[in-house]
N, C-alpha and C positions, 0 to 999 in steps of 0.2 A: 293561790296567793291571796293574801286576806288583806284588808283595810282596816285601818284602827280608827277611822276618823271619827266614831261614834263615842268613841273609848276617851274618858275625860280624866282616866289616870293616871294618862300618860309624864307625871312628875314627880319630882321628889316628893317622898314620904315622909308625914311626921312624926317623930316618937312615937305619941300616941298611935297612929295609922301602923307603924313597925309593930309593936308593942302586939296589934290586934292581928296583922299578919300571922304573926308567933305564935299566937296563941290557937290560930287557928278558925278566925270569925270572919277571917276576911281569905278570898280564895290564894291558891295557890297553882298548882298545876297538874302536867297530865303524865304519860309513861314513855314507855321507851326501845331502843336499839343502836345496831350499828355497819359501817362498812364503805370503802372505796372502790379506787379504780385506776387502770393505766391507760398511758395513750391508744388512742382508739385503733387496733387491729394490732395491736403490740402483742407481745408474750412476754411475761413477767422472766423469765429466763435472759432477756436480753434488759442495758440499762433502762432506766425512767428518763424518759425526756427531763430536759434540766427546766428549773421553775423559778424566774425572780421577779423578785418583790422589790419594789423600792420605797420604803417606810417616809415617813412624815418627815423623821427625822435626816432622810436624806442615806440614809443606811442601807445599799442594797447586799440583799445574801442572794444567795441560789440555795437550791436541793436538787440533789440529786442521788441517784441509789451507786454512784461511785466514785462523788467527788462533795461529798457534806459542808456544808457551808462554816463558817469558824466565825460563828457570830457573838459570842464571848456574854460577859454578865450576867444575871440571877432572871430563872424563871422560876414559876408559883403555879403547879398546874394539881389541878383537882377532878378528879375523875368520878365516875359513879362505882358504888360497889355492885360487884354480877355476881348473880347466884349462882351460877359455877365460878368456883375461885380461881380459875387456870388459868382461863380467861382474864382477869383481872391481873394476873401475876404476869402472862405474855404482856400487855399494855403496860403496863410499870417498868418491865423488863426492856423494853424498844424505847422509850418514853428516855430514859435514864441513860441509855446506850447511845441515845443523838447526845444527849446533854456530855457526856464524858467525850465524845468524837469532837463536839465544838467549843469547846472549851467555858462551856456554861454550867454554873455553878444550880443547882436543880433542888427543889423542893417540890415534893410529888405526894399528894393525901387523896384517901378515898372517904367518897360523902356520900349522905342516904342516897336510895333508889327511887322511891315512889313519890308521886306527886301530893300525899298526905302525909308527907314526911318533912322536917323541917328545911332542907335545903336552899328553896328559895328567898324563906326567910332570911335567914345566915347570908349570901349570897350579898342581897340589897343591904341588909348591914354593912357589908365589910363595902360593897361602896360607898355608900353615904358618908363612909368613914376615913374614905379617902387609899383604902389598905385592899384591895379587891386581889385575886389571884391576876394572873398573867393568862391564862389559858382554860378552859371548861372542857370538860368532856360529858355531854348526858345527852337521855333521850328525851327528845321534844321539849318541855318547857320555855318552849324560844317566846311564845306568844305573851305567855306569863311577865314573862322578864324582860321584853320588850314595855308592856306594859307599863309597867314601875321604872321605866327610863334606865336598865340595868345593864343594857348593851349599846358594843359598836358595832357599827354596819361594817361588813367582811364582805361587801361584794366586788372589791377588788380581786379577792383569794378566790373566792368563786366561779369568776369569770378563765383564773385561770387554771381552777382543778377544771372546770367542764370541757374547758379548749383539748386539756392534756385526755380526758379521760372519758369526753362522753357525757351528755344532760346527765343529771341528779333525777330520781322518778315522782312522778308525783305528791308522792306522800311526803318528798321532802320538801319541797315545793311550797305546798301548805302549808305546813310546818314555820318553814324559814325564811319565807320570801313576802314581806311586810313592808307597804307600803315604796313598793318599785323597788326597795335594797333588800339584800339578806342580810339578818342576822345570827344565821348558822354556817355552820360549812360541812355541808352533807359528809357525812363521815363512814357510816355504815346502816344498812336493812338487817334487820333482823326477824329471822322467822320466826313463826310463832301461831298457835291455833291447838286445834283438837290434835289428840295423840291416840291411838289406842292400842291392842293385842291381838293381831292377827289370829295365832291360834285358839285362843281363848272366845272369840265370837266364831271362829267357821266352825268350832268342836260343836254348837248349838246351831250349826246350818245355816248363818248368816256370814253372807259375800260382803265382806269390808270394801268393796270398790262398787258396786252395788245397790247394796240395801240398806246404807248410812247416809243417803245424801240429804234429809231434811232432820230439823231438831226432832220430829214424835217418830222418825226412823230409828235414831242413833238412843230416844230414852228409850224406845219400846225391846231394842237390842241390848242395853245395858241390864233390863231386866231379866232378861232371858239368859245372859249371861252369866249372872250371879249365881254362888255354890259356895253359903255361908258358911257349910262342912268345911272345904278347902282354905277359908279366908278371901273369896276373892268375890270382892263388891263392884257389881260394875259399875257403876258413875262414882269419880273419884275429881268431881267440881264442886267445888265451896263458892258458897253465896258471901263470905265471911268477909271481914272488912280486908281487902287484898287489890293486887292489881291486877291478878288474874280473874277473880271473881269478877269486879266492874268491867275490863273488858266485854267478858261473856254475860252480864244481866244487859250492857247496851247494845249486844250484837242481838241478843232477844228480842229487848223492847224495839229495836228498829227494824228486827226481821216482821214482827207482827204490825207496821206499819205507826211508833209510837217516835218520837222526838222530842226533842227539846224546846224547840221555837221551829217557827216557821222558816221558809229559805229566806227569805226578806228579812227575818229577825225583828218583826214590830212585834211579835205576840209570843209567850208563854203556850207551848201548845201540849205540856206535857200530861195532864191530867185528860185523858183521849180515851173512849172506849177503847182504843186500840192498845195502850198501854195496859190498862185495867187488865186485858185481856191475856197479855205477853205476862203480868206479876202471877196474875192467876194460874196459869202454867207452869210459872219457877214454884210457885208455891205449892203444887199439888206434885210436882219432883219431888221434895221434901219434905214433906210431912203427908202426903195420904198414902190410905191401907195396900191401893196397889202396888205404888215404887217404894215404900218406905223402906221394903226389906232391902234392894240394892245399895243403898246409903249405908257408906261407914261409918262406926259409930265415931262421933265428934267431931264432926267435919264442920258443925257451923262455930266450930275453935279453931279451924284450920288458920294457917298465914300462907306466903305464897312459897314457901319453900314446902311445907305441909305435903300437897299433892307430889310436887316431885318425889318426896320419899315414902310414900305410899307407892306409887308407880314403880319406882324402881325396885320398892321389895318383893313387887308381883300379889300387893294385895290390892288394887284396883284395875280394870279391863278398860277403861276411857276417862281420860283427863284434858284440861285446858291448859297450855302451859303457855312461857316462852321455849326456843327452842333449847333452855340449857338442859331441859330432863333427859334430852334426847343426846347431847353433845356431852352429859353425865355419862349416862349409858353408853356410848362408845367409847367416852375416854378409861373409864374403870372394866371394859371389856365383860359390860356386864351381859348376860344372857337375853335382856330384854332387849337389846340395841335392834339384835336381827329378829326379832318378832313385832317390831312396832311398826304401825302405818299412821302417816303425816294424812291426815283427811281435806280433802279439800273444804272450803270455804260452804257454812250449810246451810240450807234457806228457810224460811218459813212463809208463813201462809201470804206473807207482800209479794212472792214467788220471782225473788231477785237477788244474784249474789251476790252481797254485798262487802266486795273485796280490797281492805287495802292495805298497805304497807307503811308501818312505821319503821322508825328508825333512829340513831344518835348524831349527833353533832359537836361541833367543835365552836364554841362560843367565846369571844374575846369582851371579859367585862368593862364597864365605863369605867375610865381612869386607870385601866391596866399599864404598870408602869414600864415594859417592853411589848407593845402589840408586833413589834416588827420581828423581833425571835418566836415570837408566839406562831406568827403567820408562817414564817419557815417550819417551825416544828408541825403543825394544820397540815401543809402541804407534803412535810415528809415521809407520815405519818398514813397516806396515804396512797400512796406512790408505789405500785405491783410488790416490786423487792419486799419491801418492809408490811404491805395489806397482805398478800397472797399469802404469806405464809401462816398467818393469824389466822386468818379467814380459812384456810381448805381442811384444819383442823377443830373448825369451831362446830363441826356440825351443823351450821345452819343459824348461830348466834350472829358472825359477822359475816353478812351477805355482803356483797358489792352492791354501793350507792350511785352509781355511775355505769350509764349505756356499754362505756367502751368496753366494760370489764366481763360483759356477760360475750364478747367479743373474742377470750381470749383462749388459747387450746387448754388450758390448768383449769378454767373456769368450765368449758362444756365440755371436758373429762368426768369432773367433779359430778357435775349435773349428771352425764349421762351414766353416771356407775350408781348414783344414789336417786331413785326415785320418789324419794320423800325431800330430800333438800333439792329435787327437781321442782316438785310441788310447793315450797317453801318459797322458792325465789319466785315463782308466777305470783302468785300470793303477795309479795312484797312490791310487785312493780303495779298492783292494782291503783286503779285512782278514787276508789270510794274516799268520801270525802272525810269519812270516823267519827268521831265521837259528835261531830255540831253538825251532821246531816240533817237536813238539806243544805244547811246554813254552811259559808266559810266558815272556816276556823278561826276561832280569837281568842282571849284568856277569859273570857267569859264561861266556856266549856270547861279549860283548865280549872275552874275555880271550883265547878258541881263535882269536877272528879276531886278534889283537895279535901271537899267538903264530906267527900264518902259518901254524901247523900243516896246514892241507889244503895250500896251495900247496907247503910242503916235504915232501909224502904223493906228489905227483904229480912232482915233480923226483926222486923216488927209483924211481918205474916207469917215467918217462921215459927220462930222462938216467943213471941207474942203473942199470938191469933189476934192481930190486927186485920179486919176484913181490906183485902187489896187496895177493892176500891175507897178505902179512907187513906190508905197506907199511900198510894200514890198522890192524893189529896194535898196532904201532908210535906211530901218530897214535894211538891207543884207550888205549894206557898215557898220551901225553903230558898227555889231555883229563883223562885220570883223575886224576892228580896236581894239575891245576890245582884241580879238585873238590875233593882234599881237603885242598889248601891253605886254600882260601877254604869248604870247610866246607860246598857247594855243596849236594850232595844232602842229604835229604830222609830221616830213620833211619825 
């Protein structure tokens, strides 16, 4: 749970301030996931405990998975788009199917995905303007948009997903839970991490459960693995401006002991031999004589769909993904589905694993002109029937965001047949803190990932020869300006 009391943001924005959001000078936010849950020791086979709301307006509905509430009038709900499209089409598909059962009339649109993408922008637009959607669906950006005064507090809906289903895990926690109220409603976990090709590294004598557990295990395998004859490159991770990239350069720089600010947040601590140390190692991945060969060619042009289709063509042996490469792969029945292993969580020289779980939510903007449909739809949307069946198909995309769920026989079936979405969901219920380690989470973090700043720190020792240690110099002055624009640290 985080505190914003330091954050002088916290109000409307003015054109100009909008203007500079947009353009991108001013932060924005961070990435993403998703997934629910049913009452606690239930089985999604039998109904969902029924769930009411009784809105502002005095309007109470229920949900329930076999008596749908008939809450009537126009919802506005906007989703994130997933890079697997299926996914995206079950949610539009469920989404539209309450709306047709309650006799609400439904406008349904998908919006960028990444926190360097214009979203948030748009978003405090369409509030300031009085015209905001009914309903949100994305991963994280709660802090962001709490921020800029863009949200209502949901911990009424909260109190009673968690009653019906079981706490929400830590990552959502931090995430959404600001200043005593949430501003999200934990929606789904989402896995996501290292992937790689089982028979493609034991052909070269390396035990993928074994002899990958730290970063200079899994690069010194990747090189061993490569057989440019064949096409296949082992390291199949872009530094490139992506959300997978920034994930994996900050799981780096915080494995080699490197952060953002201090846990107290007085200080800028990012310019640290310790970071120096963590770039110097991404950078000698990709451009020196000994790993150069395993690098495919063009990867520092990759985006974040890039690696997935590399992976899936069987020309890279290890990649960082979300888990859609892998919920790709089984859903097209592709031959790489049963040769991948999900790796667990990897260390480096801090010699600590640092594991945690994001995930998406369901956000109800300021001025949303039905929050009381909105909040039925939140809850139903959730609710075993209508989660379960989304979720045991998604490969590991939409985990269950709630205790009760990992509770249920559909759930430790699932788990216990698939060993990698075993590993996925431990993964997910981590409580490392992510991107503002040590530090809570605030939109201060949101803003260095908007800003791309690591990913444009690694295109300048890359593709540059920027020496590291300037190259981090560099990104240390940009983080710090963000600071004390937004007033960030801590006197």
């Amino acid at each position: 749970m985080s505190k914003q009391a330091s954050n002088p943001m916290r109000n409307s924005l003015s054109r100009r301030q909008l203007l500079k959001l947009m353009s991108g000078t001013v932060s924005m936010v961070a990435l993403a996931a998703c997934a629910p849950a049913a009452p606690v020791g239930s089985s999604a086979g039998s109904s969902a405990a029924t769930g009411v709301i009784t809105g502002t307006s005095g309007v109470t509905t229920t949900t329930s998975g076999s008596a749908p509430a008939k809450v009537g009038g126009k919802l506005s709900v906007v989703h994130r788009r997933e890079y697997f499209k299926e996914m995206e089409t079950l949610f539009e598909d469920a989404v539209k199917k309450w709306g047709a059962e309650n006799n609400v009339e439904m406008e349904v649109s998908a919006v960028a995905s990444e926190a360097f993408e214009d979203f948030v922008a748009k978003l405090v637009a369409q509030v300031q303007a009085g015209e905001p959607p009914d309903l949100v669906y994305h991963v994280r950006l709660v802090q962001q948009l709490y921020s800029l005064d863009a949200l209502e507090p949901v911990t009424d809906v909260v109190a009673q997903a968690e009653g019906l289903y079981g706490k929400a895990p830590a990552g959502q926690r931090f995430a959404n839970f600001i200043d005593n109220q949430w501003y999200g409603i934990p929606y789904i976990m989402s896995g996501g991490g290292a992937y790689g090709r089982r028979s493609v590294f034991e052909a070269v004598g390396i035990d993928v459960d074994k002899d990958m557990a730290t970063y200079d295990q899994r690069r010194d395998a990747c090189l061993k693995a490569t057989d440019t004859a064949k096409q296949m490159y082992g390291w199949g991770v872009t530094a490139n401006k992506s959300g997978d990239a920034t994930g994996f350069i900050e799981g780096v720089i915080q494995n080699w002991g490197g952060h953002y600010t201090d846990a107290g947040m007085t200080q800028i601590t990012f310019n640290s031999p310790e970071t120096v140390a963590a770039v110097q190692w991404l950078t000698d991945t990709y451009i020196s004589d000994k790993y150069k060969v395993m690098i495919p060619p063009g990867i520092m042009s990759w985006t974040d769909s890039s690696n997935n289709e590399a992976y899936l063509a069987g020309n890279v042996a290890y990649t960082h993904n979300a888990a859609s490469v892998y919920a790709k792969a089984k859903q097209d029945k592709n031959p790489v589905f049963e040769d991948t292993v999900y790796f667990e969580t990897a260390t480096g020289p801090l010699g600590k694993k640092l594991e945690a779980g994001g995930g998406g939510q369901f956000n109800i903007p300021k001025g949303a002109k039905n929050p009381d449909a909105a909040k039925a739809l939140a809850l139903h949307m959730i609710q075993p029937d209508i989660f379960l069946p989304i979720s045991l198909i998604s490969a590991g995309l939409f985990l269950p965001a709630y205790a009760g769920y990992y509770e249920m026989d559909e759930v430790k079936k699932a788990l216990a047949n698939d060993v990698n979405l075993a590993r996925m969901g431990q993964a997910a219920l981590g409580d490392h803190l992510g991107s503002s380690y040590p530090a809570p989470p605030s939109s201060f973090f949101d803003a260095i990932a908007a800003q791309t700043i690591l990913t444009d720190m690694m295109a300048q020792t890359i593709t540059q020869g920027v020496k590291p240690e300037d190259a981090v110099k560099q990104a240390a002055d940009r983080i710090q300006k963000i600071a004390d624009e937004q007033g960030a640290l801590t006197k």
